[in-house]
C-alpha positions as CSV (number, residue, x, y, z in Angstrom):
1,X,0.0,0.0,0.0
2,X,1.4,3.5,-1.0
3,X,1.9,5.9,1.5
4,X,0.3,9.3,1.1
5,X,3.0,11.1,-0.4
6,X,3.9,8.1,-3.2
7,X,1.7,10.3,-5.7
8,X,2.8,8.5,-8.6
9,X,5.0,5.0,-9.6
10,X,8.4,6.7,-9.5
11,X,10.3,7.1,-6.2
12,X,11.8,10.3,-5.2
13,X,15.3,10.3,-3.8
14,X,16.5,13.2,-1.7
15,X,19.7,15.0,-3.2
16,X,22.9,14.6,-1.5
17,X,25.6,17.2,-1.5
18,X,28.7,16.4,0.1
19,X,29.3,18.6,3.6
20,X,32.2,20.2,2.3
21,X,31.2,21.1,-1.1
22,X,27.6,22.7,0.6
23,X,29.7,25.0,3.3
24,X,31.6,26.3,0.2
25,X,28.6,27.1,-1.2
26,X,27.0,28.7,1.3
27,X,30.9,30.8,1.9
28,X,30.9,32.2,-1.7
29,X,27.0,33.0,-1.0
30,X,27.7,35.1,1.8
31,X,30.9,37.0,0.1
32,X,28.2,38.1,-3.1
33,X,25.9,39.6,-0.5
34,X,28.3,41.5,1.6
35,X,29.9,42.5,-1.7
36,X,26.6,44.1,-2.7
37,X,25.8,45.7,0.4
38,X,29.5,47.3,0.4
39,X,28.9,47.9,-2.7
40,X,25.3,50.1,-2.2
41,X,26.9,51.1,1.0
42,X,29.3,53.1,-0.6
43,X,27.5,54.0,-3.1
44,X,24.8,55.5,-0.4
45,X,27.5,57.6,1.4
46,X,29.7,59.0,-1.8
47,X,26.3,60.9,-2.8
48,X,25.7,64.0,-0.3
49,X,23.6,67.0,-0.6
50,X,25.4,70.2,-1.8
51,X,24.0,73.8,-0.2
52,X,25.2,76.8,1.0
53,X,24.4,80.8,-0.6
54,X,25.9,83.0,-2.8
55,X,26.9,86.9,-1.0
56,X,27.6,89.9,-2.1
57,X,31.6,90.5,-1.0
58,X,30.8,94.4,-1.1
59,X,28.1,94.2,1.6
60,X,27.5,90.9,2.7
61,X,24.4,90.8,1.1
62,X,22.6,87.7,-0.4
63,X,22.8,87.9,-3.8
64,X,19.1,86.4,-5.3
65,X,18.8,84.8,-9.2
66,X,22.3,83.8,-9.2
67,X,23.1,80.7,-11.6
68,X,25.4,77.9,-9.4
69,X,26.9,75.2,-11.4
70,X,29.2,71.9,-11.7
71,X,29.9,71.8,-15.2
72,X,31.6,68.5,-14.7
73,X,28.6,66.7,-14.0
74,X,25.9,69.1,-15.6
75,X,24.1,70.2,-12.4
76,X,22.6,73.8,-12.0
77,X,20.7,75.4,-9.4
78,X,19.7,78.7,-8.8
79,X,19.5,81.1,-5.6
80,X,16.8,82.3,-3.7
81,X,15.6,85.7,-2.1
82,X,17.8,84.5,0.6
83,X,20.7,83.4,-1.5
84,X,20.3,79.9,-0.9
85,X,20.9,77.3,-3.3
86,X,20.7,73.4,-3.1
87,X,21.8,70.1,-5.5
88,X,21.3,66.2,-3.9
89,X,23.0,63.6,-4.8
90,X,26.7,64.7,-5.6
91,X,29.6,62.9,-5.4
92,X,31.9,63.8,-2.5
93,X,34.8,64.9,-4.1
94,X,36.3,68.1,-5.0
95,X,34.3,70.2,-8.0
96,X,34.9,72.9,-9.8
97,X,31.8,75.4,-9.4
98,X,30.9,78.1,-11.5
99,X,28.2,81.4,-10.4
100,X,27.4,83.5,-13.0
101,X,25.0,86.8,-12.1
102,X,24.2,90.0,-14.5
103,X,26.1,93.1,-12.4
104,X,29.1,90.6,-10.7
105,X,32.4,89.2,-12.2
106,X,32.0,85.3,-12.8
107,X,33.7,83.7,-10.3
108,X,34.7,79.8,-11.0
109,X,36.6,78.1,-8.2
110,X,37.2,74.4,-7.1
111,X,35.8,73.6,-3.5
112,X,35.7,69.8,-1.7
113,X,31.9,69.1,-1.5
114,X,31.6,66.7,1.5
115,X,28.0,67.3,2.9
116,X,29.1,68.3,5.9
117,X,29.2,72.2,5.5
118,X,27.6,75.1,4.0
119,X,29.3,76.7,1.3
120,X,29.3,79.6,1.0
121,X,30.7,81.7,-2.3
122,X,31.1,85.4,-2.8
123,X,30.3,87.5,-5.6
124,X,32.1,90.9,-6.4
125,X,30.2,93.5,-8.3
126,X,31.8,94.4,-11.7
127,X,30.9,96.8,-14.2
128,X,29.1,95.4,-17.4
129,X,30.1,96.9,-21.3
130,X,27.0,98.1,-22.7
131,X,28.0,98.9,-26.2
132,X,27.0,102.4,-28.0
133,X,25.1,103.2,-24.3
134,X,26.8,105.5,-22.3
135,X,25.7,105.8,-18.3
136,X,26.1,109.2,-16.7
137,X,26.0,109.4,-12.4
138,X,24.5,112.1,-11.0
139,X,24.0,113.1,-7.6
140,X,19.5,112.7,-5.7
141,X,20.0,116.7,-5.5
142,X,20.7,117.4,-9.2
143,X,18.7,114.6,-10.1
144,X,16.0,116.3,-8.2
145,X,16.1,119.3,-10.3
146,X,16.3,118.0,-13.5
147,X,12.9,118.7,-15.0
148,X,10.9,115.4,-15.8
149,X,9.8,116.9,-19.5
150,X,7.2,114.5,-19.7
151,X,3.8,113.5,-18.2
152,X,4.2,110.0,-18.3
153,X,6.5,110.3,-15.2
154,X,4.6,110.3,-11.5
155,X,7.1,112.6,-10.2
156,X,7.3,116.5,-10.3
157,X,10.6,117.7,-9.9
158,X,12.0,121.3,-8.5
159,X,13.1,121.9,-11.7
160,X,9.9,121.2,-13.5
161,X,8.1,122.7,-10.6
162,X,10.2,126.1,-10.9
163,X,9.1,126.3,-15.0
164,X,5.1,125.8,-13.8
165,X,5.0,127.9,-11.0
166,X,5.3,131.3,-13.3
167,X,2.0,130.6,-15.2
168,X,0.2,128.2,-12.4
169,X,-0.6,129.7,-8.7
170,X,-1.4,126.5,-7.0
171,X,-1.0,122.7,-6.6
172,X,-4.7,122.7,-8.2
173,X,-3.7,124.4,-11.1
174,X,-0.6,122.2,-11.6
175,X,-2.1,118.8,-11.6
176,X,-5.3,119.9,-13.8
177,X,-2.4,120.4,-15.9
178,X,0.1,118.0,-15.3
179,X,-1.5,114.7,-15.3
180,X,0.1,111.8,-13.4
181,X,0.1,108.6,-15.2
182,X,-2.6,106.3,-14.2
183,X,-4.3,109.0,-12.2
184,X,-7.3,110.9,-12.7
185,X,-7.7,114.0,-10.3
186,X,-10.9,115.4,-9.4
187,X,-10.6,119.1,-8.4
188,X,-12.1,120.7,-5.1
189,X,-15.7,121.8,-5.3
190,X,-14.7,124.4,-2.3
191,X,-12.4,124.2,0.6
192,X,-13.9,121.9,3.4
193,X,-16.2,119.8,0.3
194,X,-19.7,119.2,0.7
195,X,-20.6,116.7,3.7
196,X,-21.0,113.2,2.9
197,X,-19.0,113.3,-0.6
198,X,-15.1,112.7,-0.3
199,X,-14.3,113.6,-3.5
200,X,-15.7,117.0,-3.3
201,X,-12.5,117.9,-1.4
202,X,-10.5,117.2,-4.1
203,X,-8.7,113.5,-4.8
204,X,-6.8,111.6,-6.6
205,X,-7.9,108.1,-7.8
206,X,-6.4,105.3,-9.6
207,X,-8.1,104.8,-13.4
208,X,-8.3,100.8,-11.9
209,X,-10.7,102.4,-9.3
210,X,-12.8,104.8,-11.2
211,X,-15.9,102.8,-9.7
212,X,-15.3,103.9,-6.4
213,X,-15.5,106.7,-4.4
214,X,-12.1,106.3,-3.2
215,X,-9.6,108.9,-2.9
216,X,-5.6,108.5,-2.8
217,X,-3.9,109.7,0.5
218,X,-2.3,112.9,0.6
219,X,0.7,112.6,2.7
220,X,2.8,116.6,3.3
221,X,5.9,116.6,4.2
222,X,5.8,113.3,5.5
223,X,2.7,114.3,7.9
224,X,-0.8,112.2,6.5
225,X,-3.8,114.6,5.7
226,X,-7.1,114.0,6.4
227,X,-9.8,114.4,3.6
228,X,-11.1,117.6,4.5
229,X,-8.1,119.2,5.3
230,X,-6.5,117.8,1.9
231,X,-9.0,120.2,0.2
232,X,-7.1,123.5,1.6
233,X,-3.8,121.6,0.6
234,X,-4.8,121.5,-2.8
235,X,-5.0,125.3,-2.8
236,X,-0.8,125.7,-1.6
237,X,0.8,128.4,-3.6
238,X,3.2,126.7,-6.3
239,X,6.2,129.1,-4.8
240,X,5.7,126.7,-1.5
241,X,5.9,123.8,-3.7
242,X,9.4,121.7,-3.5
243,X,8.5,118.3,-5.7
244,X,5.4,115.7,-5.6
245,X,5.1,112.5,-6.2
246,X,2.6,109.6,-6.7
247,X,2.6,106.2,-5.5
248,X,0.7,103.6,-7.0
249,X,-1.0,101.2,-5.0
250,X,1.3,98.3,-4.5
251,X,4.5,101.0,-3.7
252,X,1.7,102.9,-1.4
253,X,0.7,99.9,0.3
254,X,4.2,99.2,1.3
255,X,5.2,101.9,2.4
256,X,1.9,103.7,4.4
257,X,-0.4,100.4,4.6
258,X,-3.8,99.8,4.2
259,X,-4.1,103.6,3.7
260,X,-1.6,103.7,1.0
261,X,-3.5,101.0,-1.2
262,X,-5.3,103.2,-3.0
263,X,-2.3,105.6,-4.0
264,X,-0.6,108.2,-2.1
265,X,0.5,111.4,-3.3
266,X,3.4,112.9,-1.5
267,X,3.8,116.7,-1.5
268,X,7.4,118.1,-0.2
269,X,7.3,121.9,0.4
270,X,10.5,124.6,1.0
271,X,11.9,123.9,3.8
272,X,12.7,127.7,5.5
């Protein structure tokens, strides 16, 4: 009678290896393993993370939009608002690294990248050939008095101001006539306005805002005006008049907040 696990005629016979020959075996088994876990071992650690920023050497600066490269293995990256820049998986071995940024000398250098530190890399400014363009400096003070010549421009000069002050009495006059880009001004109905409309004390208001009653801030020699009080500003003689400026709303924002949102224009009188 067959036992269960005679499933058909034929007998199975168990192979035999000889002791010696299976230990070798099993040696040259475990030599292929270890090999390949050296092997992705070292693999694992040659490959680190590169970082570190890019300064400014004049100022210490970071130096944003700055293009960081290995040219020997193709990698870029580029800086941040903060200077930083970052590559994974490089080799750990010594590069040569390129930065290249509009306004700085390249600078090209060869620097051991271990993943252990931050590298950091310093730019110095350099001068950049523009040809048939010539680039005169001039001092904030001449530069202030230099008439603007056009009414594209949302600032009014000393100089430009001094050529519209013999024909034009008062602020009112000037900016009926001088139009700021993107601005349409509404005059004063009277000084003090009507109650309950803002824009019968004169204002200023973005063309993106023409739907509102909204008025742009009116800032005097640095002091905010109120509304009602803007509408006697508006009426300053033009010989008290130094320069004005408008802000849009983003530049506005920024610098006065929520009030400056909607445009701010910026009157500077004589100082006596």
């Amino acid at each position: 009678m067959s036992g269960p696990c005679e499933a058909s005629g034929r007998r199975r016979f168990p192979l035999r290896v000889p002791l010696a020959v299976y230990a070798a075996l099993k040696l040259i088994g475990l030599l292929f393993a270890s090999a390949e876990l050296e092997a992705q071992d070292a693999k694992s650690a040659d490959l680190v993370t590169l970082e570190g920023e890019v300064v400014d050497a004049s100022n210490n600066l970071p130096v944003e939009g700055a293009i960081v490269s290995l040219p020997s293995l193709g990698r870029t990256a580029v800086t941040d608002s903060l200077g930083y820049y970052r590559m994974a998986e490089v080799a750990a071995a010594t590069h040569a690294i390129r930065v290249f940024r509009l306004g700085y000398r390249e600078f090209e250098a060869d620097i051991p990248v271990n993943g252990a530190e931050v590298v950091a890399l310093y730019l110095t400014p350099g001068p950049i050939p523009l040809e048939g363009i010539e680039v005169e400096v001039v001092g904030l003070s001449e530069l202030d008095w230099r008439p603007v010549g056009t009414s594209r421009q949302a600032f009014i000069g000393p100089g430009e101001i001094e050529d519209l002050r013999d024909t034009y009495q008062s602020l009112n006059h000037i900016l009926r006539v001088r139009r700021l880009p993107q601005v349409r001004y509404i005059p004063p109905v009277q000084p003090g306005g009507r109650p309950g409309d803002p824009t019968s004390n004169g204002c200023l208001k973005l063309v993106t805002q023409l739907g509102r009653d909204v008025c742009a801030m009116v800032v005097m020699d640095g002091i905010p005006i109120d509304p009602v009080s803007a509408g006697w500003m508006y009426q300053t003689s033009s010989h008290d008049i130094y320069s004005v400026r408008f802000l849009g709303g983003v530049e506005g924002f920024h610098r006065y907040g929520d009030r400056g949102s909607h445009g701010v224009l910026e009157v500077r009188t004589h100082q006596r």
